[in-house]
C-alpha positions in Angstrom: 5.3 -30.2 -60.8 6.4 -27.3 -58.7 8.8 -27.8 -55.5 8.4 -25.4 -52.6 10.7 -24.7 -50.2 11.4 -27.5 -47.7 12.8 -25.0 -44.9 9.3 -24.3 -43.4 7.9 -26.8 -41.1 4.1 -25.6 -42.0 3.9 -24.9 -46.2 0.8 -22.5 -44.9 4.0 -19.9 -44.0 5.1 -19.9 -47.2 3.5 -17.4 -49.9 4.3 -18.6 -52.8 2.8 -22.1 -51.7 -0.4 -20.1 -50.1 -0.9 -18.9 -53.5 -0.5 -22.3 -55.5 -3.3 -23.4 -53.0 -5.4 -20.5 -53.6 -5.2 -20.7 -57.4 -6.8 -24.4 -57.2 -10.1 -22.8 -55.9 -10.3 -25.7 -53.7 -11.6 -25.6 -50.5 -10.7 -28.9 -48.8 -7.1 -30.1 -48.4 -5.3 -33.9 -48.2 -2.3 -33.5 -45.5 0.2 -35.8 -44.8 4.0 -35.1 -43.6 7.2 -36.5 -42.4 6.6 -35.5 -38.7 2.7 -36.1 -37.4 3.4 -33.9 -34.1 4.9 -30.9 -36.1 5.0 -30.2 -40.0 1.4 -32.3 -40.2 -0.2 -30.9 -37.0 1.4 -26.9 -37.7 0.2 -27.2 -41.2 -3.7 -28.7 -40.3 -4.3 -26.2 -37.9 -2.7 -23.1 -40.0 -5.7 -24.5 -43.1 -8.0 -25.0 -40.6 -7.9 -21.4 -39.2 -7.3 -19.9 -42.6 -10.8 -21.8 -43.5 -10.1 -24.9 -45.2 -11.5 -28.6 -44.5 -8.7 -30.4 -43.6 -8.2 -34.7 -44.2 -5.3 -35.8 -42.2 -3.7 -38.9 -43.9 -3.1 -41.0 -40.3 -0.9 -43.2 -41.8 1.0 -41.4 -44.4 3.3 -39.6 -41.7 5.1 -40.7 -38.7 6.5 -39.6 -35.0 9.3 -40.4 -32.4 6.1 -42.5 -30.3 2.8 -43.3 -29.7 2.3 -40.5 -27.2 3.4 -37.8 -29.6 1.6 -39.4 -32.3 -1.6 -39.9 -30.1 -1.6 -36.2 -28.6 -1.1 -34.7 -32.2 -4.0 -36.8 -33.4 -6.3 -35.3 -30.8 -5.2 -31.8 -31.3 -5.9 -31.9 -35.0 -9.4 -33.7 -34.4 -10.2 -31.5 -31.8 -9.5 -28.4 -34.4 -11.4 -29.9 -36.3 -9.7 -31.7 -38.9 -10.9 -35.0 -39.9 -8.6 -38.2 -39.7 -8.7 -41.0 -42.2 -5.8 -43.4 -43.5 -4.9 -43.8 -46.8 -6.7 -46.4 -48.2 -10.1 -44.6 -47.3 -8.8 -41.2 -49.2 -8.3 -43.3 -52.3 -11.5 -44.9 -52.5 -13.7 -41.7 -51.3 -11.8 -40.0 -54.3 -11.9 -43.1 -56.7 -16.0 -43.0 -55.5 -16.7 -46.2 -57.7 -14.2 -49.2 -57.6 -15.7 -50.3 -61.1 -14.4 -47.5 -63.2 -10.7 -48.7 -62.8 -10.8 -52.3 -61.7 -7.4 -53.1 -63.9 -5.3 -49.9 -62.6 -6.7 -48.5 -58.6 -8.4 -51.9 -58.4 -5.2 -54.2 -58.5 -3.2 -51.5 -56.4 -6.3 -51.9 -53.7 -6.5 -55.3 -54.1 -2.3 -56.2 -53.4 -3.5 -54.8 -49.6 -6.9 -56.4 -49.0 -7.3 -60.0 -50.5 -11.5 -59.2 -50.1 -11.0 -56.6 -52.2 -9.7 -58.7 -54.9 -12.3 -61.4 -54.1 -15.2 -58.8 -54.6 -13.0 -57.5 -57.9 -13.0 -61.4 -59.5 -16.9 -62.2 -58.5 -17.8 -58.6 -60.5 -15.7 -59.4 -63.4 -17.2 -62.7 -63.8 -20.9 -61.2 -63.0 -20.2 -58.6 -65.3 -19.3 -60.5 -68.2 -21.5 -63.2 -67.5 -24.5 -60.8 -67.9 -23.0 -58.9 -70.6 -22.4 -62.6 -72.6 -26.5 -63.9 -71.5 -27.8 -60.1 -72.7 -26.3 -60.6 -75.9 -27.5 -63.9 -76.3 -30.8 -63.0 -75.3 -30.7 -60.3 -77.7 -29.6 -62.6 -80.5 -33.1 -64.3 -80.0 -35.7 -61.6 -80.3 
């Protein structure tokens, strides 16, 4: 993993990371930072005028209030950047919660008990209806 810089408050100033991004050939870009109002909210709108779809992870960064945090919000949205949290960003890009249900599926269920409910009554569906196929297919 390659570190960049941390002396610019928006990574979109610096070249070398520009590049990195570029290289990727992706067009839509996960954002989070240490400061909502100023590293997060000069980075979004830098991608968003340079072209990119920007997801700002709400709750992965931080500010000194709610006003700051409120006003930086708005200003990104308004740009046109597209607020989520974190838990939604890991399950649009898991896209199926029955592919990992051991590894992302624990992780997601430690923060949402109904998660883990819906996780247990698929397990025992799934196995259930794996154990009557293979009966069934014992009999023909």
């Amino acid at each position: 993993m390659h570190r960049f810089h941390p002396d610019f408050i928006s990574l979109l100033c610096n070249a070398e990371f520009v590049k990195a991004v570029e290289a990727t050939g992706k067009k839509q870009l996960i954002i989070a930072g240490i400061v909502t109002d100023v590293c997060v909210t000069f980075c979004t709108l830098s991608a968003l005028e340079a072209g990119y779809d920007v997801f700002v992870v709400t709750d992965a960064s931080g500010t000194f209030n709610e006003t700051c945090r409120d006003a930086a919000w708005d200003r990104m949205s308004r740009a046109g950047a597209q607020l989520v949290n974190w838990y939604s960003v890991v399950g649009e890009l898991h896209r199926d919660w029955r592919n990992d249900i051991e590894g992302l599926g624990n992780l997601l269920a430690g923060f949402s008990p109904d998660y883990k409910n819906l996780m247990t009554s698929y397990a025992a569906t799934s196995n259930a209806g794996s154990a009557n196929r293979e009966r069934l297919m014992t009999r023909v």
